[in-house]
C-alpha positions in Angstrom: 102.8 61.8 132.3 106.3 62.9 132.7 107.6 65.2 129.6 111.1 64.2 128.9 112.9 66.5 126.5 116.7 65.2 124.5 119.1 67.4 124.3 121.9 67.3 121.8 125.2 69.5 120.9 126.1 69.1 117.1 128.8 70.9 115.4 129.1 68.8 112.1 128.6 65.1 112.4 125.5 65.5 110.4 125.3 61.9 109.2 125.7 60.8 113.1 123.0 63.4 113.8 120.4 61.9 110.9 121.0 58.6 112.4 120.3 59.6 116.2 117.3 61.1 115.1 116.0 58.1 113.5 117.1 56.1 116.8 115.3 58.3 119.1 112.5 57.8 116.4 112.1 54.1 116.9 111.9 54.0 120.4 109.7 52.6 122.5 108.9 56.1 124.0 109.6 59.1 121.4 111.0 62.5 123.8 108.5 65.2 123.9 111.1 67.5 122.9 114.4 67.0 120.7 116.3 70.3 120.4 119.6 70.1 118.9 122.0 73.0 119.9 124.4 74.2 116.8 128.0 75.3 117.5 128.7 77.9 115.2 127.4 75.2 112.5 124.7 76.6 109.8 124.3 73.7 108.2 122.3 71.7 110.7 118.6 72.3 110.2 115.4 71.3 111.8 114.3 68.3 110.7 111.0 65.7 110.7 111.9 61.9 110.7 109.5 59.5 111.5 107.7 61.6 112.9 109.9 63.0 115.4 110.7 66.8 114.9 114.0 68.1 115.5 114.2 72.4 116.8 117.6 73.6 116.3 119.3 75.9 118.9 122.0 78.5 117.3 125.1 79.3 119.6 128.1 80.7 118.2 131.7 79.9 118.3 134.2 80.9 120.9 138.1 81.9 119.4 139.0 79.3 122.3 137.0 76.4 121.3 133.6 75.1 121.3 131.2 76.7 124.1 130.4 73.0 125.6 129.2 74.0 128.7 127.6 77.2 127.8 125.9 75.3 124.7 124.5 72.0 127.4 122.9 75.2 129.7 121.7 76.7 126.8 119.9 73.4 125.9 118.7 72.2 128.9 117.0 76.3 129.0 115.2 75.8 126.1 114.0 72.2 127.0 112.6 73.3 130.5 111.0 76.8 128.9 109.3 73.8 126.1 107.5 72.1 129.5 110.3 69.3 130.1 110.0 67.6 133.4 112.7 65.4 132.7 116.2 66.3 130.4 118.1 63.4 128.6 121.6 64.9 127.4 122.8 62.7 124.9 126.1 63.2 122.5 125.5 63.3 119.0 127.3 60.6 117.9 125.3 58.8 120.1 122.4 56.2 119.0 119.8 55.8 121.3 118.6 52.5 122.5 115.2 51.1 122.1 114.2 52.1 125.8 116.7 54.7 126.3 113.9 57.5 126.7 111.2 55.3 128.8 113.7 54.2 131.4 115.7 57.7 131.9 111.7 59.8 132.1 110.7 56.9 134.8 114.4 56.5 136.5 113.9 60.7 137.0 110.4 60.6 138.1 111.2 58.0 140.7 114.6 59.0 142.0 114.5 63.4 141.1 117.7 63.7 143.0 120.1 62.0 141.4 121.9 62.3 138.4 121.6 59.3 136.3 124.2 58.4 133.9 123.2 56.2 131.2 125.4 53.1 129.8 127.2 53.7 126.7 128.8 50.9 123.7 131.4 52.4 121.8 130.5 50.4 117.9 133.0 49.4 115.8 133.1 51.0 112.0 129.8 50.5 109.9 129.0 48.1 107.4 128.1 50.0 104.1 124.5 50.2 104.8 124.9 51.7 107.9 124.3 50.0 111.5 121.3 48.3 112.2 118.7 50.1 113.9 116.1 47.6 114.3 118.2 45.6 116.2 121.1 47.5 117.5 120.6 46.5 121.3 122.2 43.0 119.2 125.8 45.1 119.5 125.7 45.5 123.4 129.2 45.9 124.7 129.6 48.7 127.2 133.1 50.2 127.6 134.6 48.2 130.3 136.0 51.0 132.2 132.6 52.5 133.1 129.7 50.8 135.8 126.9 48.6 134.2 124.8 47.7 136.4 122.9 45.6 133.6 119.3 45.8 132.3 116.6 46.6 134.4 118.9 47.6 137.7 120.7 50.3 139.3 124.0 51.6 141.0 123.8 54.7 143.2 126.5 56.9 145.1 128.8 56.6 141.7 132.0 58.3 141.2 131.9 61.4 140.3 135.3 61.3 138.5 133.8 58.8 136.2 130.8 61.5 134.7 130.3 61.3 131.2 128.4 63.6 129.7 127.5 61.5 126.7 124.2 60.5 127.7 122.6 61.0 131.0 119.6 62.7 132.5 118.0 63.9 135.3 115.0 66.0 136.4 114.5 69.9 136.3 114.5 70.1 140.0 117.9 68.4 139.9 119.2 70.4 136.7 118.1 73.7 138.3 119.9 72.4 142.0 122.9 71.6 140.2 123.7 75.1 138.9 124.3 73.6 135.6 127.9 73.3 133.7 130.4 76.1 134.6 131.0 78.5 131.9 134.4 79.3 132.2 135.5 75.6 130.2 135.3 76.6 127.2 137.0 73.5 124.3 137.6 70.1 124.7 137.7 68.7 128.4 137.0 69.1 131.9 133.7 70.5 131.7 131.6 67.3 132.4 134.0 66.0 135.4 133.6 69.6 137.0 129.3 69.2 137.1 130.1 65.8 137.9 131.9 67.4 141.4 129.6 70.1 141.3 126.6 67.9 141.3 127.9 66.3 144.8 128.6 69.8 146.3 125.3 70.5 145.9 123.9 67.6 147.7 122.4 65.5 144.6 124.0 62.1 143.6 124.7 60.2 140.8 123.5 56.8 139.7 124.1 54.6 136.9 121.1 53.3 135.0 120.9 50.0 133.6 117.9 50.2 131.3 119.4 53.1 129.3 121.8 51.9 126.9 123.5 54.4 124.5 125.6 53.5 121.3 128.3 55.4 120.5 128.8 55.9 116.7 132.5 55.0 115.3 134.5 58.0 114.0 138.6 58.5 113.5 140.4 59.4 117.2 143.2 60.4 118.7 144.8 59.3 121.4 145.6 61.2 123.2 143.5 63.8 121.9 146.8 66.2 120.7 145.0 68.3 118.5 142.9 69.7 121.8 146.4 70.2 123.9 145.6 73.6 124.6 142.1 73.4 125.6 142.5 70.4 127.6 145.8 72.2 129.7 143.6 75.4 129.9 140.6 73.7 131.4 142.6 71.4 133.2 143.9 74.4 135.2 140.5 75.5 135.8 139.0 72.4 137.4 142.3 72.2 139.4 141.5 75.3 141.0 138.2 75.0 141.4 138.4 71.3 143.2 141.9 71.0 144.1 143.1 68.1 142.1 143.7 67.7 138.4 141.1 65.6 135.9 142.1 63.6 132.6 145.3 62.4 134.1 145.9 59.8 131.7 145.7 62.3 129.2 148.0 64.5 130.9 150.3 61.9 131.8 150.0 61.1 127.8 151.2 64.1 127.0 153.6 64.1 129.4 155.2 60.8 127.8 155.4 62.4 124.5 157.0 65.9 125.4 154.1 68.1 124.5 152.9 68.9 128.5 154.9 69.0 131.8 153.8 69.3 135.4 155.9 72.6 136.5 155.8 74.7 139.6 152.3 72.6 140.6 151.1 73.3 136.9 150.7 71.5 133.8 152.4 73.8 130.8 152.8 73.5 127.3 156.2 72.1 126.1 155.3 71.4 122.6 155.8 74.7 120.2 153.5 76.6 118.6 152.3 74.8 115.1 153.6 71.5 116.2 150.5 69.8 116.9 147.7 69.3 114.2 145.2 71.4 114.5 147.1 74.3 116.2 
């Protein structure tokens, strides 16, 4: 039988953590493995819930941002090394439907080539007591900008501008083909468009899988993200010279709009100043 291992990065969100746990729990096929990799965050712990353990994975912090990309290889290293056949990468605020982990471990077994992106509901705010588990395939509404093929079918040859790393899977021989996610993004953006590219270059594809339905937990945005500026025109750079053309162009062209970035001598710089922008 095919071992499928979930992989998670967590840097606070604890109470969207618990409640992926408990989601991956109730399944109708628990993952062999569920390793949670900790950004520079002590305070998330191993953990037993319904019988499900959770390992914890320690990375630390980078001055620039988060380590994204180097925490997703890290990961995906420790899920193979565990006897993984299969990984599901899923984001933490992400629930996990009711057949999320059956039809990713036999989309992968079938199809070990491709990439399969799963299909993800973004929920509105909770109720007090939380959403409901038992029945939270009931809340079904995928974003509209991304392919659904619809339960139980497929879509193949996707765009790979339209990767999302919030849940998706695919087998070690495809993980190990791929190369994994480029180091050198390091913060907010870029990094999962660039393996989406890089997935093509190196002869896999990607597919969209029906059966695996995601659920995106509600928490406060921006939009666009202004508090990541930096990261996202640093990384932004990056991809453009590694594929020739720039990613998150609604965000840049957001930021363009409100004075903060501008497209100068072929580059996107910073225009807003220093300690203008929350989080700076």
């Amino acid at each position: 039988m095919t071992r499928i291992g979930v992989v998670t990065l967590a840097h606070g969100r604890h109470d969207h953590l618990a409640a992926q746990h408990e989601s991956l729990a109730r399944g109708s096929r628990r993952p062999d493995h569920y390793l949670v990799v900790a950004m520079d965050d002590p305070d998330v712990r191993p953990a037993a819930r319904h019988g499900l353990d959770r390992h914890v994975v320690r990375v630390p912090g980078e001055t620039l941002g988060l380590p994204l990309a180097a925490a997703r290889n890290v990961g995906v290293a420790r899920a193979l090394a565990r006897g993984a056949d299969v990984v599901l990468l899923l984001d933490v605020d992400c629930l996990a439907g009711p057949d999320l982990v059956a039809a990713t471990a036999e989309a992968c077994t079938r199809h070990p080539s491709t990439v399969w992106s799963g299909v993800v509901t973004y929920l509105p705010e909770p109720p007090a007591a939380g959403y409901p588990l038992d029945r939270i395939e009931d809340l079904d509404d995928p974003h509209p900008a991304r392919p659904d093929p619809g339960p139980g079918r497929t879509l193949l040859r996707t765009d790979p501008d339209l990767f999302w790393s919030l849940c998706f899977a695919l087998s070690a021989s495809a993980w190990r083909h791929s190369g994994g996610f480029c180091e050198e993004y390091v913060g907010y953006g870029g990094e999962d468009t660039d393996f989406g590219h890089q997935v093509v270059a190196r002869g896999l594809e990607h597919g969209v899988l029906g059966g695996a339905r995601a659920y995106h937990q509600w928490h406060p945005v921006s939009d666009p993200p202004v508090e990541h500026l930096g990261e996202i025109l640093r990384n932004a750079a990056l991809f453009h010279r590694r594929w020739g053309t720039w990613p998150m162009q609604g965000w840049l062209t957001a930021f363009e709009e409100r004075g903060l970035a501008v497209l100068r001598d072929g580059q996107w710089v910073r225009e807003a100043p220093v300690g203008a922008i929350a989080g700076d």
